[in-house]
C-alpha positions in Angstrom: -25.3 -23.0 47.0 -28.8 -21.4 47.7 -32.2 -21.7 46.0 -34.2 -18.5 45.9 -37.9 -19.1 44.6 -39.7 -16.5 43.1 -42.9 -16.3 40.8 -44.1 -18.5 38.8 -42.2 -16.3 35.8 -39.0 -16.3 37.7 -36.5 -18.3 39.7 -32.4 -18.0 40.7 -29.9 -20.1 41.9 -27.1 -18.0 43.4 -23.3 -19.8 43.3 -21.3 -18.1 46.6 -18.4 -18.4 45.1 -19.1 -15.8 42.4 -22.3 -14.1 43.6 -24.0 -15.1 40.3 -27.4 -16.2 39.7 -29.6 -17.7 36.4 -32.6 -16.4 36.5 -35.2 -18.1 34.2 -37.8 -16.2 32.3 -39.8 -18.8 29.8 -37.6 -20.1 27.5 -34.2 -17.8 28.5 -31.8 -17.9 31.5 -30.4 -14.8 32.4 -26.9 -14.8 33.9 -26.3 -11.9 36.0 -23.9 -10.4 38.4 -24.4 -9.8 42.1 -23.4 -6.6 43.3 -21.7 -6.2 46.4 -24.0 -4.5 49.8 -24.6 -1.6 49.7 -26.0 -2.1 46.3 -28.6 -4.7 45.9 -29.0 -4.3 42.0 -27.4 -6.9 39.5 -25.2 -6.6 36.4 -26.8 -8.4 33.2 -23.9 -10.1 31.1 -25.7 -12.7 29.0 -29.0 -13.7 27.8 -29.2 -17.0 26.3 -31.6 -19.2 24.8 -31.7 -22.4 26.3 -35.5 -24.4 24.9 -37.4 -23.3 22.0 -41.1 -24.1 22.1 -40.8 -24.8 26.1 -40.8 -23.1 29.4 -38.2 -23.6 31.8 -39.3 -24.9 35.0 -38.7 -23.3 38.5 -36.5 -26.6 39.4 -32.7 -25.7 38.7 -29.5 -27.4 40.3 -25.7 -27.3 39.6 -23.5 -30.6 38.3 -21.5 -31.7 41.8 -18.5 -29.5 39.9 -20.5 -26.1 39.5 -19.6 -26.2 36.3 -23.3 -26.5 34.5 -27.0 -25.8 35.7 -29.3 -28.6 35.2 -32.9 -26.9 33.4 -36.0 -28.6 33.2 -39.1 -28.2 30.8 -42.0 -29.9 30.5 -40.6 -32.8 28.2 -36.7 -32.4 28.6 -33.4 -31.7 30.6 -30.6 -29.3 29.4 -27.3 -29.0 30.5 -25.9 -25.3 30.8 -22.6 -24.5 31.1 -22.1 -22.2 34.0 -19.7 -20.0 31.6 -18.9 -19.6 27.9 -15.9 -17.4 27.8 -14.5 -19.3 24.5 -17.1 -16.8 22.9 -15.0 -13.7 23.5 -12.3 -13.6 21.2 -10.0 -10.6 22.6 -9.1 -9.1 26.2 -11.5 -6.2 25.7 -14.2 -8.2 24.8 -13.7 -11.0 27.7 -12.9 -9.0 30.3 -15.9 -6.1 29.2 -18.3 -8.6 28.9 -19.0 -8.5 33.1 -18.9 -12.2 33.2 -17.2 -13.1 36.4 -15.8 -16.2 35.4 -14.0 -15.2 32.7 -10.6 -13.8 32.6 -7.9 -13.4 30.5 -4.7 -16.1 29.7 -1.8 -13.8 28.4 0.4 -16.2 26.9 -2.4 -18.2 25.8 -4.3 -15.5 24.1 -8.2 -16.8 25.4 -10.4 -15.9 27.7 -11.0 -18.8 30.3 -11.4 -19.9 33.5 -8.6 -19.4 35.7 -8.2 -22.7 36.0 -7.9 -23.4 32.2 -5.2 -21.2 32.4 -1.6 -22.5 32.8 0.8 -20.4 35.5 -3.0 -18.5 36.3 -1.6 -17.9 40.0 1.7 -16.2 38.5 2.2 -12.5 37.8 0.7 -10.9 34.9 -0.3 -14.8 33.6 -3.8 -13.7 34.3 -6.1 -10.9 33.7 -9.4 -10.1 35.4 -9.6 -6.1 35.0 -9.6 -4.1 31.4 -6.9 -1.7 32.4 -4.8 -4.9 32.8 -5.0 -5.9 28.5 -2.1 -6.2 27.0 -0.8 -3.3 25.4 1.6 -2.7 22.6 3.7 -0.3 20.4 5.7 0.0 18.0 8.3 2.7 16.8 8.3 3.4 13.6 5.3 2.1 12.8 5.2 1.7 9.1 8.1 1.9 6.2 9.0 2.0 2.7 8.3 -1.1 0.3 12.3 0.1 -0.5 14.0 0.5 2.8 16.2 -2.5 4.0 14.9 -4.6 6.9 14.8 -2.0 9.8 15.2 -2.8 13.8 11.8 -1.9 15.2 11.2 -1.3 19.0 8.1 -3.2 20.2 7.3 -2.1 23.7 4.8 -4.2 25.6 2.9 -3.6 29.0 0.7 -6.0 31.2 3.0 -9.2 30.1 4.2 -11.6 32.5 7.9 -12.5 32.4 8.9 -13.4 28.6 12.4 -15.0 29.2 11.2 -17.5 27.3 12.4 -16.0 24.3 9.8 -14.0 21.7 9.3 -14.3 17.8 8.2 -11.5 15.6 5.4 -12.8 13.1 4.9 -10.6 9.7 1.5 -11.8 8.6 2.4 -14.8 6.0 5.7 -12.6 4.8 8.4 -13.7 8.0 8.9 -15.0 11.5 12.0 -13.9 13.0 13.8 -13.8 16.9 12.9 -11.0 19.0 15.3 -9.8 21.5 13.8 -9.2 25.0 15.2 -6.7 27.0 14.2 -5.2 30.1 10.9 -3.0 31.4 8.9 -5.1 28.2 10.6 -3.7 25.1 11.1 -6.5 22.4 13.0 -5.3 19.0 12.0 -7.0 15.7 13.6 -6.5 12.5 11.4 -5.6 9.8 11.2 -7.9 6.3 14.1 -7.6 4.0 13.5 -6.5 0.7 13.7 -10.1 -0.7 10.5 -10.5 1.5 8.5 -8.0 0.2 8.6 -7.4 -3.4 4.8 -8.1 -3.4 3.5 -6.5 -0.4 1.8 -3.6 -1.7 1.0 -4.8 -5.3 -2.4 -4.7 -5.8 -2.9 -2.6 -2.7 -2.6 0.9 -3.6 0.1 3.4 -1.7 -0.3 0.9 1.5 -1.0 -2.0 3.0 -1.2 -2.8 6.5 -0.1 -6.2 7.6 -0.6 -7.5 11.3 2.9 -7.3 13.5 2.2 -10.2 16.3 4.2 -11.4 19.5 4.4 -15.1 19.4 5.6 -16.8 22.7 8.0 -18.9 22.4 6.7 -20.9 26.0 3.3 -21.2 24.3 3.6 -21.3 20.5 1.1 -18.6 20.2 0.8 -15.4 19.5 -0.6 -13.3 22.2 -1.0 -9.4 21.1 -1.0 -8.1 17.3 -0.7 -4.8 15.8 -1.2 -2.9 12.6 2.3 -2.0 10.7 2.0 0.1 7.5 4.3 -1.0 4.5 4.1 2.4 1.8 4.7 2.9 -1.9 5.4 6.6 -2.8 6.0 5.0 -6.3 2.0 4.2 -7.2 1.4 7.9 -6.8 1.3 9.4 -10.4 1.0 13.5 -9.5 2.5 15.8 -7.4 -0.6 16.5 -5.8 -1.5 13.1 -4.5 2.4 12.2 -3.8 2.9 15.3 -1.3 -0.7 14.8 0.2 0.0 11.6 1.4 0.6 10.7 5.0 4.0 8.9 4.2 7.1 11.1 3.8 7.1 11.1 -0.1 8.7 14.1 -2.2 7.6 14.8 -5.7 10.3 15.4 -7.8 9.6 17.7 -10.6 12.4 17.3 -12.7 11.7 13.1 -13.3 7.9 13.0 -12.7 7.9 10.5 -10.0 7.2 10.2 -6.0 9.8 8.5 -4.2 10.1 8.8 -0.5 13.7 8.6 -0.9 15.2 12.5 -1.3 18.6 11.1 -3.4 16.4 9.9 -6.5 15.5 13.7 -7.6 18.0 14.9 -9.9 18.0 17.9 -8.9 18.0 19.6 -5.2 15.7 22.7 -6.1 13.5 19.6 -8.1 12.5 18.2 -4.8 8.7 19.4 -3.4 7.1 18.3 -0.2 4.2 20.6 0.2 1.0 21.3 -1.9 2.5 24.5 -2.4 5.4 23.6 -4.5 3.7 21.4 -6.8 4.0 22.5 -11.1 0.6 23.7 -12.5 -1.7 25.0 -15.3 -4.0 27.4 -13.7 -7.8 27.7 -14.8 -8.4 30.4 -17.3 -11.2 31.0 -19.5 -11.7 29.6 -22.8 -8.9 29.3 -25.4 -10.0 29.8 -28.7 -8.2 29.5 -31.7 -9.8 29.9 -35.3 -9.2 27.3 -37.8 -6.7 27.7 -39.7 -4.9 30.7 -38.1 -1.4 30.0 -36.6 -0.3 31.8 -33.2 0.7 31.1 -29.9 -0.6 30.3 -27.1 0.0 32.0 -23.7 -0.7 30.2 -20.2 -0.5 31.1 -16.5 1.0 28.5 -14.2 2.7 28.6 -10.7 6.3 26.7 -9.9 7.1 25.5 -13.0 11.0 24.3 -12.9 14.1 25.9 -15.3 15.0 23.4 -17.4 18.5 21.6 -15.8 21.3 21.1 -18.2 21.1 18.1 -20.4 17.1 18.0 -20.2 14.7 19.2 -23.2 12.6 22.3 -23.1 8.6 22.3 -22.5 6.3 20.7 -24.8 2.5 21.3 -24.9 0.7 18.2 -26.0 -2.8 18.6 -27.6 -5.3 16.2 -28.3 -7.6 16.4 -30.7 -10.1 13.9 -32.6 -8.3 11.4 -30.7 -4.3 12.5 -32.3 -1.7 13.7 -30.0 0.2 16.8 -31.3 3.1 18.4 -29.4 4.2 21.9 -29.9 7.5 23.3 -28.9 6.9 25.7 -25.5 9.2 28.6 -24.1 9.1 29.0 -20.7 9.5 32.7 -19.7 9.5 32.2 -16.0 7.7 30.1 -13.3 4.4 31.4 -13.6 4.1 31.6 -17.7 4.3 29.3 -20.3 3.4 29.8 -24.0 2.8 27.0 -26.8 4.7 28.4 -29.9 2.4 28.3 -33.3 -0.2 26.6 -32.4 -3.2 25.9 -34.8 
């Protein structure tokens, strides 16, 4: 250990070991980072408040464990722990905060000491750069609220050895075995449909539940992803069903969104572009004086034949709050007229 003394503003007490110093400036200590020569400058990684209402005093020492600096003031003594990696909550955030005691325990999912971290000295058990997080992914990603439980391959990178065996956590929906096979790919099955009849209710088209490794050497999960569960079902237009990111196909004939192609009744029913969808289109004004009986004639783009065994068109009018529907004839796909119509 060496004592630098500075101003009276300013003093640092540098730890060998990790090149770090806390420099005290009134009522803050300053941890920074020591820079190897050539450089002389110093990384800041933390500021924290250690006295309010009192200057710290020049006079700083270790405990016999460097584990805490000892601060004076004028009245009192504080105890300051040397590091506070328990603060960072992820990899990226422990290993980007600079703090050179801090690193990263895998299989323990914390940022620590190394010596707080069981098997620290093994392979992979241990983190101290960023490039060395944990990374995951998962192929597919996301699924129908309708498919069966799917096998999912979870490949992982920067894990240590997982022989251990591996669970596949769902959120609060399942927990299941994993099956680890070699060069850190894992497959998972996805939920059943017994397991997920209220997934998405309430949520829209989607909801994204978190996918997490737990170990089975530690009891605790140690990386997490999103997974997407989809509902083509919510989607009540053609529009919104074929514009969604999820493979869902409109089908015209039954005037539902399904993702799965073997519910349209009809092949030539089926659209999966913009393009395809049935519509009015925007014309002027339509005026009819009362009284007078006659048809009505509309432009429109892909609207469907109607299939054996189904009724012809209808146009439905509302008026003064009363629904009235009026036979149609379809002449083709781009023109529709309402028949008598008053």
């Amino acid at each position: 250990m060496m004592r630098q003394r500075g101003s009276a503003e300013e003093f640092c007490i540098l730890e060998e070991n990790y090149n770090t110093a806390c420099v005290s400036n009134n009522r803050r200590c300053i941890r920074v980072d020591g820079i190897p020569p050539p450089s002389e400058n110093a990384l800041l990684y933390e500021t924290v408040t250690v006295m309010e209402g009192s200057p710290i005093l020049r006079d700083m020492v270790f405990s016999p464990d460097y584990q805490y600096i000892y601060l004076l003031s004028d009245k009192q003594v504080s105890r300051l722990p040397v590091e506070s990696c328990s603060q960072y909550s992820s990899c990226k955030t422990c290993l980007g905060s600079g703090d050179p005691h801090c690193g990263w325990c895998v299989l323990h999912n914390k940022c620590s000491r190394k010596e707080a971290c069981e098997k620290w000295a093994e392979p992979l058990h241990f983190s101290t750069e960023l490039k060395q997080c944990v990374d995951i992914t998962v192929t597919p990603d996301n699924m129908s609220v309708t498919s069966a439980s799917t096998q999912l391959s979870v490949k992982v990178a920067n894990v240590p050895n997982l022989s251990a065996g591996v669970t596949c956590v769902f959120e609060e929906l399942t927990e299941s075995p994993g099956e680890v096979l070699a060069k850190g790919q894992i497959l998972c099955m996805s939920p059943s449909l017994r397991d997920i009849p209220s997934v998405t209710q309430g949520y829209g088209d989607k909801r994204v539940v978190k996918l997490s490794l737990k170990s089975k050497e530690t009891g605790l999960k140690f990386i997490t992803t999103d997974f997407i569960f989809y509902n083509c079902s919510v989607l009540q237009s053609c529009s919104s069903c074929v514009s969604s990111p999820f493979p869902c196909n409109w089908c015209k004939y039954r005037h539902i969104c399904t993702n799965n192609v073997a519910e349209c009744s009809f092949q030539e029913g089926r659209v999966s572009s913009a393009e395809g969808c049935p519509q009015i289109l925007p014309s002027s004004d339509i005026l009819v004086p009362a009284g007078i009986v006659r048809p009505i004639t509309l432009r429109a783009r892909n609207l469907p034949q109607p299939q054996s065994g189904q009724k012809n068109y209808e146009c439905v009018f509302k008026i003064q709050g009363k629904v009235q529907r009026i036979p149609a004839v379809r002449f083709n796909s781009s023109c529709i007229q309402c028949q008598n119509t008053s």
